[in-house]
PQR file of N, CA, C, O and H, with PARSE charges and radii, in Angstrom:
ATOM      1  N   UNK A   1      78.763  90.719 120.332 -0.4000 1.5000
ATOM      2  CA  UNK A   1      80.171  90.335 120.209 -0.0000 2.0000
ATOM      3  C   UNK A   1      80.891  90.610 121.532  0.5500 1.7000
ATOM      4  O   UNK A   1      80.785  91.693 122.107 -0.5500 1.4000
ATOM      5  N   UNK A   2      81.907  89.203 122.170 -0.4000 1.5000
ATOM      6  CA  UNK A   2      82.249  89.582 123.290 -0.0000 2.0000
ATOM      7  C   UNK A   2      83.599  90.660 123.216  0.5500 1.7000
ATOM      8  O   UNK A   2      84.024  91.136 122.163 -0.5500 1.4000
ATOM      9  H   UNK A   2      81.993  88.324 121.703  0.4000 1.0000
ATOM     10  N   UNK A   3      84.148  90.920 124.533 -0.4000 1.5000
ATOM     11  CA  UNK A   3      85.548  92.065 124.383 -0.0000 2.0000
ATOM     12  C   UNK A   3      86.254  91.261 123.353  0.5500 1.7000
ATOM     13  O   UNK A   3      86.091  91.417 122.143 -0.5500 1.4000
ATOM     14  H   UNK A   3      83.803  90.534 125.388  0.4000 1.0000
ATOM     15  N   UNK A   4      87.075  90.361 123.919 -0.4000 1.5000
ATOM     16  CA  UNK A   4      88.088  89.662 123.084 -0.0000 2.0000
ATOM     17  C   UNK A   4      88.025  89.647 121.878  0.5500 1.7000
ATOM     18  O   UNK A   4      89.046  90.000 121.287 -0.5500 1.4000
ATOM     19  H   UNK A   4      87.208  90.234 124.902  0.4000 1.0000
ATOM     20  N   UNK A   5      86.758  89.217 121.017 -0.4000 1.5000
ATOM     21  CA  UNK A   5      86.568  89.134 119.508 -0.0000 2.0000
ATOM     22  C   UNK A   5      86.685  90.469 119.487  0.5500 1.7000
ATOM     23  O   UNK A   5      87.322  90.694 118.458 -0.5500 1.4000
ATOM     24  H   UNK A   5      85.930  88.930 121.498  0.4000 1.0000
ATOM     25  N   UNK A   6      86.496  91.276 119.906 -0.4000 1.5000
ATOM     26  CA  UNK A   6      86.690  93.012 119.417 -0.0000 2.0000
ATOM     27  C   UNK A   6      87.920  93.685 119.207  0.5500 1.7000
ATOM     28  O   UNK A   6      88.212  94.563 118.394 -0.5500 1.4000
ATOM     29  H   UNK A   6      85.978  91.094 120.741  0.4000 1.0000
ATOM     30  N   UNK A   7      88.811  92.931 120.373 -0.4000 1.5000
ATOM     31  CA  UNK A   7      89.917  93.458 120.278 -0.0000 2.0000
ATOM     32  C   UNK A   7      90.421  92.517 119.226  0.5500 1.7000
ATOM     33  O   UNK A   7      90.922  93.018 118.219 -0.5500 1.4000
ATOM     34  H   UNK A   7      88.574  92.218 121.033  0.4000 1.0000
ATOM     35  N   UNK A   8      90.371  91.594 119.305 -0.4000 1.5000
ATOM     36  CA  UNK A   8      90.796  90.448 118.157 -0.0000 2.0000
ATOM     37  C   UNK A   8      90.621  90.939 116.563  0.5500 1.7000
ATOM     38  O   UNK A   8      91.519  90.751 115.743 -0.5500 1.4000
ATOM     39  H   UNK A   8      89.965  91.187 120.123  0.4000 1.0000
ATOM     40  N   UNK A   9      89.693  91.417 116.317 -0.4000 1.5000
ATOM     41  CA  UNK A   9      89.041  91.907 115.252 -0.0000 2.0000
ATOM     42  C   UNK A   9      90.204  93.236 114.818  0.5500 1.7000
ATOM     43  O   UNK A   9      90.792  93.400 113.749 -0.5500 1.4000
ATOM     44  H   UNK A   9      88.963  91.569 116.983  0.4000 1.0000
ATOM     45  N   UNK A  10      90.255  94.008 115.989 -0.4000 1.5000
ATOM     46  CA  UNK A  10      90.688  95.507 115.978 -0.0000 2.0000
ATOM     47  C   UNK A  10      92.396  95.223 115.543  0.5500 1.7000
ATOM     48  O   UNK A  10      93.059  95.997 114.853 -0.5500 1.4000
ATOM     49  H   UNK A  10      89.778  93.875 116.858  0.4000 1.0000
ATOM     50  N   UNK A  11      92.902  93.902 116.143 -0.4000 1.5000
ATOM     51  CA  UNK A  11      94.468  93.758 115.986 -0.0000 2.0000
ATOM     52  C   UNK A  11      94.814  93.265 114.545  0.5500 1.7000
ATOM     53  O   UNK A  11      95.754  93.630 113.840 -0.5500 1.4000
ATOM     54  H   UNK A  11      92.363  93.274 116.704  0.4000 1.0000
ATOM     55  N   UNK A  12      93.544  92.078 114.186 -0.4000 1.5000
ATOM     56  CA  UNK A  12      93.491  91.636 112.820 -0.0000 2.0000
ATOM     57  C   UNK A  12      94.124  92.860 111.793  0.5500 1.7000
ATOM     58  O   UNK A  12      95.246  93.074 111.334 -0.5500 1.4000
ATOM     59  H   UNK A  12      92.780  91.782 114.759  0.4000 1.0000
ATOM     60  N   UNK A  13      92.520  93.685 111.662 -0.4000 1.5000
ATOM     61  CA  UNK A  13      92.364  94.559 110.699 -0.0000 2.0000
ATOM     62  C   UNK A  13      93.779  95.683 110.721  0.5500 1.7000
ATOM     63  O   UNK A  13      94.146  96.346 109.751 -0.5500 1.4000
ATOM     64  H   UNK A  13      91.609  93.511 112.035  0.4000 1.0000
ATOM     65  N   UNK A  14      94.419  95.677 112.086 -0.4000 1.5000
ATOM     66  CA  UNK A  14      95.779  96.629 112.414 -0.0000 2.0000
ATOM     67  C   UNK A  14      96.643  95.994 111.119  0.5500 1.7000
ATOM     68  O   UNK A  14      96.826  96.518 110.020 -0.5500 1.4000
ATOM     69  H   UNK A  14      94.120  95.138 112.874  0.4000 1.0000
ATOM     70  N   UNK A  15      97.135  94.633 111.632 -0.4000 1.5000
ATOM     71  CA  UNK A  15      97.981  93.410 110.702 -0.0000 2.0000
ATOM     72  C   UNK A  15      97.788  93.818 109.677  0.5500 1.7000
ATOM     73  O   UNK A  15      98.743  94.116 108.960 -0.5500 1.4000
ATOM     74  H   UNK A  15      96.986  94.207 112.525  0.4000 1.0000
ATOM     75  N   UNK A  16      96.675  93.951 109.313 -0.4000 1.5000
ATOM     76  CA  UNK A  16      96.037  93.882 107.452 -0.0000 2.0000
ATOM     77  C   UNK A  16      96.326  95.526 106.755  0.5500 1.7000
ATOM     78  O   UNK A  16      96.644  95.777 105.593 -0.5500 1.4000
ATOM     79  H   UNK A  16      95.899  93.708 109.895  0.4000 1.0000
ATOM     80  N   UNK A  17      96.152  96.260 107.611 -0.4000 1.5000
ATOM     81  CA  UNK A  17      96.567  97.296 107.074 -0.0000 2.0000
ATOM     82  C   UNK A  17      98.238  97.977 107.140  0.5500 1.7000
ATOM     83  O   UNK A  17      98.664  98.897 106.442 -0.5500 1.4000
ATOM     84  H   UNK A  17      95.894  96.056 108.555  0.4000 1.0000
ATOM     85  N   UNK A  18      98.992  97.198 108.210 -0.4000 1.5000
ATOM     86  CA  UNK A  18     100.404  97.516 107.876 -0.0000 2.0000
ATOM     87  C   UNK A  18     101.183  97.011 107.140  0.5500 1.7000
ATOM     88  O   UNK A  18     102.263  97.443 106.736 -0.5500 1.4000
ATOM     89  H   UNK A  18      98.646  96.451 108.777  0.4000 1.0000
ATOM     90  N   UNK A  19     100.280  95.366 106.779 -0.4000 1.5000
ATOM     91  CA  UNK A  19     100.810  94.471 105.597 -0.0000 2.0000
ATOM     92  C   UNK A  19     100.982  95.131 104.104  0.5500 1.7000
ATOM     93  O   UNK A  19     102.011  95.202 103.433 -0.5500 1.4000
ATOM     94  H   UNK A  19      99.403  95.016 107.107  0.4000 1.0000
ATOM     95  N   UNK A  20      99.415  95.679 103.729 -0.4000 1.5000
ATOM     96  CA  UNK A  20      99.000  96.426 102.522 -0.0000 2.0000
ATOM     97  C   UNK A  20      99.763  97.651 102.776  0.5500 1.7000
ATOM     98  O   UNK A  20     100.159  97.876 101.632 -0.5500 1.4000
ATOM     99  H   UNK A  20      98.578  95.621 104.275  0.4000 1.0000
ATOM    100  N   UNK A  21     100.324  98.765 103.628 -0.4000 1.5000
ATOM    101  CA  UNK A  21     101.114  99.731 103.600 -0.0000 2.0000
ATOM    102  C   UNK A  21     102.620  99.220 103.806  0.5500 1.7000
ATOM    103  O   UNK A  21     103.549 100.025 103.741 -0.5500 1.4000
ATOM    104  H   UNK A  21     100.002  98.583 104.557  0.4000 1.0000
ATOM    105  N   UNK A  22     102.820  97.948 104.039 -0.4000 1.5000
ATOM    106  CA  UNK A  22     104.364  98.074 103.461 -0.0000 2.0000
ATOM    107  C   UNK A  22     104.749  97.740 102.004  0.5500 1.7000
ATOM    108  O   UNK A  22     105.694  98.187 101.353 -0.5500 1.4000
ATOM    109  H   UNK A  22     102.065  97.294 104.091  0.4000 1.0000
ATOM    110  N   UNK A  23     103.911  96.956 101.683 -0.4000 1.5000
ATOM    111  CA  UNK A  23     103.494  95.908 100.245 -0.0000 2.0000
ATOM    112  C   UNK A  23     103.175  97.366  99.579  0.5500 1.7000
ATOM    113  O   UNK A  23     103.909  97.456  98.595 -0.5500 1.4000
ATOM    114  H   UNK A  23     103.143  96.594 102.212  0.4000 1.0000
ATOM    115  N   UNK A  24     102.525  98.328  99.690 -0.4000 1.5000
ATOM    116  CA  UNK A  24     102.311  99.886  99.075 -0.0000 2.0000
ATOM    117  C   UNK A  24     104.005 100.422  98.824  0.5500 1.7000
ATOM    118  O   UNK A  24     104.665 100.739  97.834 -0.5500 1.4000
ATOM    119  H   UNK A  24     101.929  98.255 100.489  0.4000 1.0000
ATOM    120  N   UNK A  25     104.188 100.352  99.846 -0.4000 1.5000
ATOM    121  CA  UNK A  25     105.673 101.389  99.817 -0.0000 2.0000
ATOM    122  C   UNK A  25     106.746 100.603  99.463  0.5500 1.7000
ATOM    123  O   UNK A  25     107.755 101.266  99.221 -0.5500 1.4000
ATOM    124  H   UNK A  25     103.653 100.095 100.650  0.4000 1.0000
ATOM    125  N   UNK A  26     106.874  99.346  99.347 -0.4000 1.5000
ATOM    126  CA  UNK A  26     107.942  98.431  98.939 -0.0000 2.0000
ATOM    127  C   UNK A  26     107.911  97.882  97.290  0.5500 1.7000
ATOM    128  O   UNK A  26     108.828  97.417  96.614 -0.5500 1.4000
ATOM    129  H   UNK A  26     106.055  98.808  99.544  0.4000 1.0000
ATOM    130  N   UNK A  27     106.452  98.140  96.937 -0.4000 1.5000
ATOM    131  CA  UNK A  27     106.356  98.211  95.235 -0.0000 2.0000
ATOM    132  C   UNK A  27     107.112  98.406  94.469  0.5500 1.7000
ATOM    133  O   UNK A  27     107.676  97.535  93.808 -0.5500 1.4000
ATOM    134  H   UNK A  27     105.706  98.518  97.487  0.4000 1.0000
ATOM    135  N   UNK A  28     107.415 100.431  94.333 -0.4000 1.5000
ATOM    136  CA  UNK A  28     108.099 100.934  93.636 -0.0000 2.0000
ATOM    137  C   UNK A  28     109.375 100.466  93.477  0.5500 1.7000
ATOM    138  O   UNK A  28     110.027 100.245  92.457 -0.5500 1.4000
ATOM    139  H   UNK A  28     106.956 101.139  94.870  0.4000 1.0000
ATOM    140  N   UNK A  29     109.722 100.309  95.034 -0.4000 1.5000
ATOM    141  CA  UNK A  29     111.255  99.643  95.195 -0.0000 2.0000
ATOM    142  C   UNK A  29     111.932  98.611  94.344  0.5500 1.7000
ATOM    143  O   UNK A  29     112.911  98.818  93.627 -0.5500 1.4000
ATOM    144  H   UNK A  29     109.192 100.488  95.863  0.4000 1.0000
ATOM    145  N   UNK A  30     111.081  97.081  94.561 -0.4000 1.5000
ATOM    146  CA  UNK A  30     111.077  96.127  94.061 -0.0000 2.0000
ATOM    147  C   UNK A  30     110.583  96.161  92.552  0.5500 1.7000
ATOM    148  O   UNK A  30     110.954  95.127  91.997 -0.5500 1.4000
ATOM    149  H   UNK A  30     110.286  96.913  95.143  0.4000 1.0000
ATOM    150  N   UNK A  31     109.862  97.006  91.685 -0.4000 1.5000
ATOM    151  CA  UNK A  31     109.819  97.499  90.066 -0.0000 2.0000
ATOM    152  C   UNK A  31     111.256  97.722  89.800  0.5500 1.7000
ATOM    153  O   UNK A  31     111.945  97.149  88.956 -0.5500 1.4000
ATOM    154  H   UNK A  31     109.561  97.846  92.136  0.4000 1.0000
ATOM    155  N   UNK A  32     111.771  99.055  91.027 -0.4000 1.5000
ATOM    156  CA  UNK A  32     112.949  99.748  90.023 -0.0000 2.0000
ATOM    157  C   UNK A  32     114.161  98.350  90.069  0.5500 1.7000
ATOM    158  O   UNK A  32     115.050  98.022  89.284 -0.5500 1.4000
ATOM    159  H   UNK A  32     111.211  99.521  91.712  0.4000 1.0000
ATOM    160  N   UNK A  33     113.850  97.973  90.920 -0.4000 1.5000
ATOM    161  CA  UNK A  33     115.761  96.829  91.496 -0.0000 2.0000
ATOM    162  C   UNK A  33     114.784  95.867  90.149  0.5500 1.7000
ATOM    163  O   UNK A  33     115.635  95.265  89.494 -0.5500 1.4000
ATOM    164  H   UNK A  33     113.127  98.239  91.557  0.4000 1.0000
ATOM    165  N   UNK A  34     113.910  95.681  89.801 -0.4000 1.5000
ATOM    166  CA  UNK A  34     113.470  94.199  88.906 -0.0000 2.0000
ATOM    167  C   UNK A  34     113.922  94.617  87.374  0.5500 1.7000
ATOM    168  O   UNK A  34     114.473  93.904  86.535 -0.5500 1.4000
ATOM    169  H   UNK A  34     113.219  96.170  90.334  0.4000 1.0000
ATOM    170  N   UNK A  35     113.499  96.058  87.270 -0.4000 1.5000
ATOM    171  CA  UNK A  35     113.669  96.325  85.741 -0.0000 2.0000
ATOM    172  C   UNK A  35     115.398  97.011  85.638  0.5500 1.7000
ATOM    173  O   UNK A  35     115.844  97.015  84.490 -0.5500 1.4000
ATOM    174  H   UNK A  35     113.051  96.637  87.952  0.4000 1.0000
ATOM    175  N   UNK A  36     115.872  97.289  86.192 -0.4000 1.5000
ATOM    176  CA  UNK A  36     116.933  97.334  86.601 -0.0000 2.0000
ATOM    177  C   UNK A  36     118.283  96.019  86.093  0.5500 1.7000
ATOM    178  O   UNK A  36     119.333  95.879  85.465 -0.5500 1.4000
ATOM    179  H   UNK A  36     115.510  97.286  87.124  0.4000 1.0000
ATOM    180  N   UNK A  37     117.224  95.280  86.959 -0.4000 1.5000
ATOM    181  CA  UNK A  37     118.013  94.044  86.640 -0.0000 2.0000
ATOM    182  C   UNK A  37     117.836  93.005  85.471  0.5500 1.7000
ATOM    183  O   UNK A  37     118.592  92.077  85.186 -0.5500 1.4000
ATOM    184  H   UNK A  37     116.371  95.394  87.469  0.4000 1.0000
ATOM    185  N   UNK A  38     116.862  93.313  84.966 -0.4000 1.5000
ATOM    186  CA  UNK A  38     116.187  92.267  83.403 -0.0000 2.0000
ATOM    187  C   UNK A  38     116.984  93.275  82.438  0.5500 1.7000
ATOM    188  O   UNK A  38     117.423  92.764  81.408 -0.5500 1.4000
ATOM    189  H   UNK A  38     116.248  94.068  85.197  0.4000 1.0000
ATOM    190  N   UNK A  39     117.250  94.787  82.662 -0.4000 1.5000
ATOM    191  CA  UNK A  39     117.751  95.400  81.347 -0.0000 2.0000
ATOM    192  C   UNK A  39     118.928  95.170  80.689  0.5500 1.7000
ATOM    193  O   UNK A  39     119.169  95.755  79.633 -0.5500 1.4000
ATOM    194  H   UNK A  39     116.893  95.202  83.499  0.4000 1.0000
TER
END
């Protein structure tokens, strides 16, 4: 595998994991404002 695909790879998997840790921490949020608002 050359540099580029490595670093390419390395920035991907960065993306993918700050996506899934905001989508983690923005959950709860978006439950309480949803049930909140249907009650």
């Amino acid at each position: 595998m050359s540099d580029w695909q490595a670093r390419f790879l390395n920035t991907l998997a960065f993306f993918v994991w700050l996506g899934v840790g905001t989508m983690v921490l923005f959950m709860p949020l978006l439950w309480i404002t949803y049930v909140e608002a249907v009650r």
